[in-house]
C-alpha positions in Angstrom: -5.4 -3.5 1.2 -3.5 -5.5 3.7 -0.9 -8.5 3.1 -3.2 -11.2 3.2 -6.2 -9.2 0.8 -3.1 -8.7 -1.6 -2.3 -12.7 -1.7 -5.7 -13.4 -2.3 -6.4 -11.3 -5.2 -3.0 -12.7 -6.4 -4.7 -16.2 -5.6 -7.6 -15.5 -7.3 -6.2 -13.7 -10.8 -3.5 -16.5 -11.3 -4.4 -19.8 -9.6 -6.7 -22.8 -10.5 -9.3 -24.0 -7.8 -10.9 -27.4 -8.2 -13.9 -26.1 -6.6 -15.4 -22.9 -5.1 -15.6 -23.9 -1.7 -11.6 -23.7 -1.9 -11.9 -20.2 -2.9 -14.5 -19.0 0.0 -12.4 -20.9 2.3 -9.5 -18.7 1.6 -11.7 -15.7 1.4 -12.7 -16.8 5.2 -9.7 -16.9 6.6 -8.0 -13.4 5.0 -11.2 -12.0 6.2 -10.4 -12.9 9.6 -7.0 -12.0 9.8 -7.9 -8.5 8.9 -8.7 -6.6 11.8 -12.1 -5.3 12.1 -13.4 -3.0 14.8 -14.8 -3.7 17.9 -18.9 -3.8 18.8 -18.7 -1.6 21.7 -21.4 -1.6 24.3 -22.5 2.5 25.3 -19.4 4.2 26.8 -17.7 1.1 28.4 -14.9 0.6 26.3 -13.6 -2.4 28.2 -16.8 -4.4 27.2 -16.6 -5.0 23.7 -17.9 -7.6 21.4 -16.3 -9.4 18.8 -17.6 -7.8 15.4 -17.5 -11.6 13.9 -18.9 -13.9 16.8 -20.7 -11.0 18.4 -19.1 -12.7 22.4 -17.7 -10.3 24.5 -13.6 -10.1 24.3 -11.3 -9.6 26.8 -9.5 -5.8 26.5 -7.0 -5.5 24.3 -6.6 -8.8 22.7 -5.0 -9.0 19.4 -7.8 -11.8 18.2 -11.2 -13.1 19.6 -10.2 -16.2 21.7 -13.2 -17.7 20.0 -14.2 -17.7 16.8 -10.0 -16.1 16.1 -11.1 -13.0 14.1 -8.7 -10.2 14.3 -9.4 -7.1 16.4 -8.5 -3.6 15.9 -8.7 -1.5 19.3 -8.4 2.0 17.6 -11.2 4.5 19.1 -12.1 7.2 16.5 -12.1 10.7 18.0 -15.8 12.3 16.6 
């Protein structure tokens, strides 16, 4: 559980919303700040898709330039 999952559940257990929407809006945004892994196309690692938006992302970009999800570039060794 990252910083921002951690807040939320704080959030969630201890604060008063005035409507739900408030609380999926929050949930949107810690779920894109928390990196996700890359869609990658075959064996071409350089042409990845954005696991949110699904658009192709330039290499090694710390976010999606646009929808702004967070992307983690860690390859798994099978």
């Amino acid at each position: 559980m990252n910083k921002y999952e951690k807040a939320f559940e704080h959030l969630r257990e201890h604060a008063s919303f005035d409507t739900v929407d408030e609380m999926i809006d929050i949930k949107e945004l810690v779920e894109r700040a928390t990196p996700q892994k890359l869609l990658y196309n075959g064996e071409y690692v350089s042409f990845c898709n954005c696991p949110n938006c699904k658009k192709v992302v330039p290499i090694h970009g710390n976010y999606c330039p646009r929808c702004g999800q967070a992307l983690d570039w860690r390859v798994e060794d099978d």
